[in-house]
Structures are given as structure tokens and as C-alpha cells.
C-alpha positions in Angstrom: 74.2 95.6 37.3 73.8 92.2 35.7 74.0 89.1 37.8 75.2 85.8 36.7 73.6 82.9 37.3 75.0 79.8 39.5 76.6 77.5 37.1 75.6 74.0 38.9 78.3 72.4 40.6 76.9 69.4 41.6 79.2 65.9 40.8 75.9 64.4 39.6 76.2 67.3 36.5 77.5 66.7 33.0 78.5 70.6 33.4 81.0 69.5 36.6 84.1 71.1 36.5 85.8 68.1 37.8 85.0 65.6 35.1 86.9 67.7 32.5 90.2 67.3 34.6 89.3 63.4 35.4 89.2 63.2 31.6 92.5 64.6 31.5 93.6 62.8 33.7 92.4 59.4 32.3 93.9 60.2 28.8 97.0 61.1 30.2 97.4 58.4 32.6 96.8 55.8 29.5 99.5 57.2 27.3 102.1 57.9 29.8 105.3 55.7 30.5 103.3 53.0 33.4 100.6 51.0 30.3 103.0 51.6 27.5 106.4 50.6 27.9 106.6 47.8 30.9 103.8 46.3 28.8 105.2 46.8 25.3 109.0 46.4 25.8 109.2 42.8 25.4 106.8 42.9 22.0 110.0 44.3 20.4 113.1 42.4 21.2 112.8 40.1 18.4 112.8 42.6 16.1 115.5 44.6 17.6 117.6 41.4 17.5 116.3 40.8 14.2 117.3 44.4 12.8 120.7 44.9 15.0 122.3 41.7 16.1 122.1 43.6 19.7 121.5 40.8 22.5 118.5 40.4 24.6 120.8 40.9 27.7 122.0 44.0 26.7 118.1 45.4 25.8 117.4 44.7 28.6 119.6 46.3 30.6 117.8 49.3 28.9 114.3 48.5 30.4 116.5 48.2 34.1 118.1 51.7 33.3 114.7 53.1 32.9 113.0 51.6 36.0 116.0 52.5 38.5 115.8 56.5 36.5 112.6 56.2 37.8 113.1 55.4 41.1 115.7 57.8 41.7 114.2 61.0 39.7 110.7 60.3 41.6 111.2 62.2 44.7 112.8 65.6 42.6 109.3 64.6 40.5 107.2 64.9 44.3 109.3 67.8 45.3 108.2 69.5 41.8 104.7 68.8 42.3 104.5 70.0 45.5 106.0 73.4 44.7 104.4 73.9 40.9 101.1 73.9 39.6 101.1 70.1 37.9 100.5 71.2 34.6 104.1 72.7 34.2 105.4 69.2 35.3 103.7 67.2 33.1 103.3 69.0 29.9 106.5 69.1 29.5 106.9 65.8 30.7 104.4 64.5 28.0 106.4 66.4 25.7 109.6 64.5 26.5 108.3 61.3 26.5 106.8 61.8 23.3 110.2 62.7 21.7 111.7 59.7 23.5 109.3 57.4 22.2 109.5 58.9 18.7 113.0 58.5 18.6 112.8 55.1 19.0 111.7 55.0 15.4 115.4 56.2 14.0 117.4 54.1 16.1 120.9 53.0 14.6 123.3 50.6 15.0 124.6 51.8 18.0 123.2 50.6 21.4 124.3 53.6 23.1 121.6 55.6 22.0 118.9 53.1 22.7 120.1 53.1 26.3 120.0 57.2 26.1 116.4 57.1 24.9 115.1 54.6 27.9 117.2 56.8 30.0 115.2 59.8 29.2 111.9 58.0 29.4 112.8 57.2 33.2 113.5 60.6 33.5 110.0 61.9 32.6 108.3 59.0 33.8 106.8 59.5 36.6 106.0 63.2 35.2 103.7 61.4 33.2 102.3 58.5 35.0 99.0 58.5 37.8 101.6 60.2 40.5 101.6 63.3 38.7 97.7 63.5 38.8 97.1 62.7 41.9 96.7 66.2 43.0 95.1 67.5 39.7 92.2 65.0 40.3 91.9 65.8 44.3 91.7 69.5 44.0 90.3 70.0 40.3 93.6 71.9 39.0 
């Protein structure tokens, strides 16, 4: 019978299981909804305004549709996480926000569809931001 040896689980290893999913983790955390679009949305009203006539009022109403989406999808996001392994939350959470963010890049005329994009992004939000791994990073999932 052949024996495997112990793989070395130590934190202090590069060969830690742990620092693979704190990778993750970081990567996903910095290109979720939290750094990029609280600290990006104001960088393009100008040229919103600039492209559409639309009025900062009314863009911004988009940024407020977002952040109460958030607020109000978050504890259906908790209850998720608590019942599902995370990575079937936030893949497809990354996946959605992705798609939302692309879409961005084929707006039209019409407002309405700006607010529909923003609304989507609050609605995978927090699927992608540092309360989804919160419990990869504690257990190593």
C-alpha cells in the first residue's frame, strides 16, 4: 500500500491552502461593485451629459437606485450564503455584474435603461463585494 506524504499545512507555507482562496478573495473583492462604481460614478457624468443631454439629477438618481437595491437585496444575499456554498453566489454574481457593467458601453438615448443597468448592479452587489467572502476566507471554501 503506498502512503502519501503530509502535504505541509502550516500558514507560514507558500504551499497553504488558504492563501489560494485569500487570493481569490482579494481579486474578487477589487473588481466587484464596492471600489468600482461608488468611486467611478462621478468620473462619467460629464460625459453622459455631454453624449445625452440627460441631467445630473436624474444620473444620479441611478447611483441612489443602486445603493437602496443594495440595501434591500442584502439580507436575501446573507440568507443565500448561509444556505449555499459561496461560490454559487458569487460566480454568478460576478457574471452579472460583468454584463451590467458591459452594457454600459451600448447605452442609448433612453435613460430608462441606464436606470435598469444600475438596478441590476445593486442587485448583484453585494454578491460580489467583501460580504460574500467573508466566509470563503474564514473556513478556506
Amino acid at each position: 500500500m503506498k502512503t502519501l506524504s503530509p502535504q505541509r499545512t502550516e500558514e507560514g507555507s507558500i504551499h497553504y491552502a488558504g492563501w489560494g482562496v485569500l487570493a481569490a478573495a482579494f481579486t474578487g473583492v477589487m473588481v466587484s461593485f464596492a471600489p468600482i462604481i461608488p468611486y467611478t460614478f462621478s468620473l462619467f457624468l460629464d460625459p453622459l451629459h455631454a453624449e445625452f443631454g440627460w441631467k445630473r439629477e436624474a444620473m444620479g438618481g441611478t447611483f441612489a437606485l443602486a445603493a437602496i437595491t443594495v440595501a434591500l437585496v442584502s439580507p436575501g444575499i446573507g440568507f443565500l450564503l448561509d444556505r449555499f456554498p459561496p461560490r454559487r453566489i458569487i460566480l454568478p454574481a460576478i457574471l452579472g455584474f460583468a454584463l451590467a457593467l458591459a452594457s454600459l458601453s451600448r447605452l442609448t438615448p433612453h435613460i430608462g435603461q441606464f436606470y435598469f443597468t444600475f438596478f441590476v448592479l445593486g442587485l448583484v452587489a453585494n454578491g460580489t463585494a467583501q460580504f460574500a467572502y467573508t466566509r470563503p476566507s474564514q473556513i478556506g471554501t
